[in-house]
N, C-alpha and C positions, 0 to 999 in steps of 0.2 A: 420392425413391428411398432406399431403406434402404442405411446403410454396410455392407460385410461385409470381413472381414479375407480375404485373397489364397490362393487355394488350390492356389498355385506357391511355393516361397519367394524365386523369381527376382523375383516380384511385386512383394514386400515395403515395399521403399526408396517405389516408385513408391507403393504405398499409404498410404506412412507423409506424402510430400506432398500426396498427397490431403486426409488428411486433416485434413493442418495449415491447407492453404488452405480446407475447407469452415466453419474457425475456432470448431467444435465439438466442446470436449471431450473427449466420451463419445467420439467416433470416433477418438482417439488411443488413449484409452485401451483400445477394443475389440480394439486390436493387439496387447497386453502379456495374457502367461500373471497370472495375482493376484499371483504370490510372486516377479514378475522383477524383475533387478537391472537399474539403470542408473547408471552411472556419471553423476555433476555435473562441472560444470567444474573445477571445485577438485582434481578428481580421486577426491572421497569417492566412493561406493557406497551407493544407498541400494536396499531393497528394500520391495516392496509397493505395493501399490494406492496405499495413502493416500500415500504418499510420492511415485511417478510424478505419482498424478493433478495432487497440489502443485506437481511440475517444469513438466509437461505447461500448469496453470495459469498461470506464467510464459511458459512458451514461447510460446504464444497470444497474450501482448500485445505480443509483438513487431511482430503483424499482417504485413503486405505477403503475397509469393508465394515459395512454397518449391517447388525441384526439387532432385529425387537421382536419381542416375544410380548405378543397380548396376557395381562391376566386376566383383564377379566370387560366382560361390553354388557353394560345396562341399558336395556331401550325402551323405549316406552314412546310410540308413535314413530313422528321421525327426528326425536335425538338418540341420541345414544353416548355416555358416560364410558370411557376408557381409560387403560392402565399398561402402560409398558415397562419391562426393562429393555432398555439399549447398550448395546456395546459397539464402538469404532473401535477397530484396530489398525492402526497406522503405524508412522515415522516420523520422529523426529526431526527437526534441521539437521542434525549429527547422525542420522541414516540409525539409529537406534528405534526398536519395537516398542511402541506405546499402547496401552490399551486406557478408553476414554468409556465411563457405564453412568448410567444416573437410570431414573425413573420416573416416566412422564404421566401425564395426566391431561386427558383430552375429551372436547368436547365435539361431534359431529353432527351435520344435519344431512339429511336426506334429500335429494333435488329431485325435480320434476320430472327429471328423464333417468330415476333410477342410480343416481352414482350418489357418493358420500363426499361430505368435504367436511373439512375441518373448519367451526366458527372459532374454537377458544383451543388453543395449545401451550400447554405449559412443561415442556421438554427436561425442566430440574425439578419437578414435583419430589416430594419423600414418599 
């Protein structure tokens, strides 16, 4: 079944675990506009494709299963202002249960043929 990015932006979060856990790439990345910005944990900002797809590649070998629970989507035309909590639950090197949660803060727009993408994502939000 082919990935396709959410054409709610209430959707989003839930898609974005999707498709962490299908642990394919492209399908992270199919969520993001080219020129969107995400914030690292450092707090830097990076933007673009090349740069996401690189985070995105990290975030991947994290492996286990990720859930995000929307709180809440502001819209008003086509943005729309979102809120998640996230949880990875994985393994460590040492085959030990980890669990990895923070609370994101996202920004989406709306494209021409109905799907949502992410312009501004900031994955350690409070």
């Amino acid at each position: 079944m082919k990935f396709e990015p959410p054409k709610s932006p209430e959707k989003m979060n839930e898609k974005f675990a999707s498709a962490y856990n299908s642990g394919i790439l492209e399908n992270l990345n199919l969520l993001f506009e080219h020129d969107a910005k995400v914030s690292k944990h450092d707090g830097s900002i990076i933007s673009g494709y090349k740069n996401y797809n690189s985070e995105h590649k990290n975030l991947l070998k994290l492996g286990g299963k990720m859930t995000s629970t929307n709180k809440f989507c502001i819209q008003f035309e086509d943005i729309a202002l979102l809120k998640a909590e996230w949880k990875i639950e994985t393994e460590n090197e040492n085959g030990e249960k980890i669990v990895i949660n923070g609370t994101s803060s996202e920004v989406v727009r709306k494209q021409n043929n109905g799907d949502w993408l992410y312009i501004i994502d900031n994955p350690f939000s409070s």
